[in-house]
C-alpha positions, 0 to 999 in steps of 0.5 A, a space after each residue: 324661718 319662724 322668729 318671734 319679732 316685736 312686730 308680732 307684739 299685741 301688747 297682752 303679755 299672756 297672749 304674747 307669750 302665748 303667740 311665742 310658743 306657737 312660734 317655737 312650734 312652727 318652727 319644729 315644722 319647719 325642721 321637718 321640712 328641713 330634715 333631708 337625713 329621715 325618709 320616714 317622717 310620720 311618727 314626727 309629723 304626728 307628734 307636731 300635728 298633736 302638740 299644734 292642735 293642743 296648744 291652739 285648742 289652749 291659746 284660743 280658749 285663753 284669748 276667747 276669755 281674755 276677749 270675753 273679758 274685755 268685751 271685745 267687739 271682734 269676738 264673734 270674728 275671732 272665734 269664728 277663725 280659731 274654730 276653722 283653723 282647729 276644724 281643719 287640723 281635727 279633719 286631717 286623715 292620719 293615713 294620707 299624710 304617709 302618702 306624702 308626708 314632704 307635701 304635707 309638711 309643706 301644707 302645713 308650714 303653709 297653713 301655720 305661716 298664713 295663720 301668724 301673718 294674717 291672724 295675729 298680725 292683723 286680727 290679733 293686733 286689734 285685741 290689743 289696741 281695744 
């Protein structure tokens, strides 16, 4: 489901290569909901959820500087942006994902995919054309 394509391209070989990784995890979100041999999934689910929130916490901080940098006009947008999608995973409540954890995996599948098409295709691309 997730593969990187040059139409994601912005141009800035740091954050490229940083959007590459997000893709490689969002494609370890996708085999959780693909995985129908495990019924108890909530050690993995976790383990992404982690790796998801530190690598955004580390891309964002790297392309705030890099938009600082530059002197990005869109900076204030941005920053605006990655600290929602870094609040909404923070206020995930571990205890309900074991609710229902198939329906969480959705959700964030869902989430992680709005991201890469609305944030790096439309607000990212900008950071690339200035």
């Amino acid at each position: 489901m997730f593969k990187w394509d040059e139409k994601y391209r912005v141009g800035i070989k740091q954050i490229d290569e940083q959007h590459q990784e997000l893709f490689r995890i969002a494609s370890k979100v996708y085999a959780l909901l693909k995985e129908k041999n495990k019924s108890d999934k909530f050690d993995d689910i976790i383990e992404v959820l982690e790796e998801l929130q530190q690598y955004t916490v580390y891309h964002f901080k790297a392309e705030e500087e890099y938009m600082r940098k530059i002197h990005f006009s869109g900076y204030s947008v941005q920053k605006e942006e990655h600290d929602m999608f870094i609040e909404k995973f923070k206020a995930v409540e571990i205890y309900k994902i074991d609710e229902n954890q198939e329906e969480f995996v959705k959700d964030l599948l869902y989430d992680v995919s709005k991201w890469i098409i609305h944030h790096i295709l439309e607000e990212d691309m900008k950071i690339g054309r200035t």
